[in-house]
C-alpha positions, 0 to 999 in steps of 0.5 A: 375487429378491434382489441378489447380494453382488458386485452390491451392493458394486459398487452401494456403491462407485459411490454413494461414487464418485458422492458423492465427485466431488459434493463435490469438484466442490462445493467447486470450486464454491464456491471459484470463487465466492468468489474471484469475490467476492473479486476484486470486493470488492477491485476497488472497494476498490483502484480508483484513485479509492478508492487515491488519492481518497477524501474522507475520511480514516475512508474510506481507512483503512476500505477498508485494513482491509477490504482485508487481511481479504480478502487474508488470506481469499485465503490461508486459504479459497484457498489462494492468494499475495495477489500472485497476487490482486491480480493478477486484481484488477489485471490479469485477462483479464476484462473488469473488470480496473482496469489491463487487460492487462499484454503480452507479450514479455520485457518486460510493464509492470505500470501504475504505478499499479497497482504502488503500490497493489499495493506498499502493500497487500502491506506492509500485508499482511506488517504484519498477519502480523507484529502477529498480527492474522489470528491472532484471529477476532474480528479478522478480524470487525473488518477485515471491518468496515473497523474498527480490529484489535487487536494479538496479537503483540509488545510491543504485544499487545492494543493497537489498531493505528495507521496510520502515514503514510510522507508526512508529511500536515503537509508535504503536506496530503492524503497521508493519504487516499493509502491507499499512504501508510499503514502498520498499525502498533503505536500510539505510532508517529507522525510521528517530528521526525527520521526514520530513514534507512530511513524518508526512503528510503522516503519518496523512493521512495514520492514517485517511485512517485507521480510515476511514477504521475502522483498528484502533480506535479513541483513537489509531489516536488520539495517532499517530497524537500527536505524529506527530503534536509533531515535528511542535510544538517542537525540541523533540517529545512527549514521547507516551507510549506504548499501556497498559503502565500505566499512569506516575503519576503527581508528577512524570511527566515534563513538556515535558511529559504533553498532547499537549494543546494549553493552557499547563502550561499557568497561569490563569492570563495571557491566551493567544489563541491557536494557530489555526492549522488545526490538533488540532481536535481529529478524529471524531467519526465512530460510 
């Protein structure tokens, strides 16, 4: 006896049914998966010690490019913001989360570590988006690598990107390790002999996300923000010494070598205020 027509369409309709829900529950599956996967990946390439400590300087600019092919990854195979995450990676309910729980309440504290790392990575994310530089398949092959990308955008198109330090390493010798001092950039955009206004605050802020963070010291911030707030209030920056340098003697010393003060040089006779600047204050102290 054969099936009737009526139960053969029904019999159609429940294999499509049945297949449909298959792929579906599929693709679920393999996009858990992946974001799995990706949340490890970055959760080793965003670790403090790897943000802040890596012995080299090839192996932080490699754990940054292979950062933003996974960012980018997030964004086009799940569809999800690189904030969003980054914050699984930082703050995730599991147990391999680096910064834990956030809190509750009406006010949750991110960790400040956690909010440089962030900051730095999402910068660098937005760089990428502007150069074009996810644009381009080999590109990403490349980021994957911890190589390198080529710039597909702007007047520096088909030219290797550079990475350009907020921190300048020659006053703070190490911060080209910090991967949040790093930022891709278009070649041929060094460490400028008179920076921007933009750049010294962004140079100052990124000396107080360290401190916060306890990255680096008092003393060390103290250091870098003179020799930012050098360029507002001269034409020659202050000369800093490298950490361990000794001292220059008085006797030996000219009056461009003098610390910043308000008052320097001025006779006692003749005093005259200071003059009121809002990054005058040495950082305050953590402890």
């Amino acid at each position: 006896m054969g099936i009737s027509p009526g139960d053969l369409i029904r019999h159609i309709v429940t294999g499509a049914i049945v297949v449909a829900i298959a792929v579906v529950g599929l693709k679920a599956w393999n996009k858990h998966k992946l974001e799995k996967q990706i949340v490890s990946e970055l959760r080793d390439l965003t670790h403090p010690t790897t943000s802040f400590e890596s012995a080299y300087d090839a192996d932080a600019t490699s754990s940054l490019f292979k950062s933003m092919a996974l960012l980018h990854r997030t964004k086009a195979d799940l569809n999800k913001e690189p904030n969003e995450i980054l914050r699984e990676v930082f703050h995730g309910s599991d147990e391999g989360a680096l910064f834990g729980d956030v809190g509750s309440g009406s006010n949750p504290s991110p960790d400040p570590q956690a909010e440089v790392i962030g900051k730095g990575l999402l910068r660098n994310y937005q760089h990428c988006r502007t150069l074009g530089i996810f644009s381009d398949s080999e590109n990403l092959r490349i980021l994957m690598a911890g190589k390198t990308p080529i710039i597909k955008k702007g007047p520096d198109s088909n030219s290797k990107a550079s990475i350009r330090f907020i921190l300048n390493p020659s006053v703070s010798p190490g911060v080209e390790r910090i991967i949040p001092n790093m930022i891709i950039s278009p070649p041929n955009l060094g460490e400028p002999d008179n920076p921007t206004d933009m750049q010294i605050s962004q140079a100052k802020e990124l000396v107080r996300a360290l401190y916060d963070a306890r990255i680096i010291e008092r003393d060390t911030g103290d250091r870098l923000n003179q020799y930012y707030e050098s360029f507002n209030s001269s034409s020659e920056p202050v000369a800093i010494p490298e950490a361990g340098a000794p001292a220059e003697s008085p006797e030996n010393s000219d009056a461009n070598s003098q610390p910043l003060s308000p008052a320097n040089n001025r006779p006692e006779e003749e005093p005259a205020a200071p003059e009121a600047c809002p990054f005058d204050q040495h950082l305050p102290d953590n402890g």
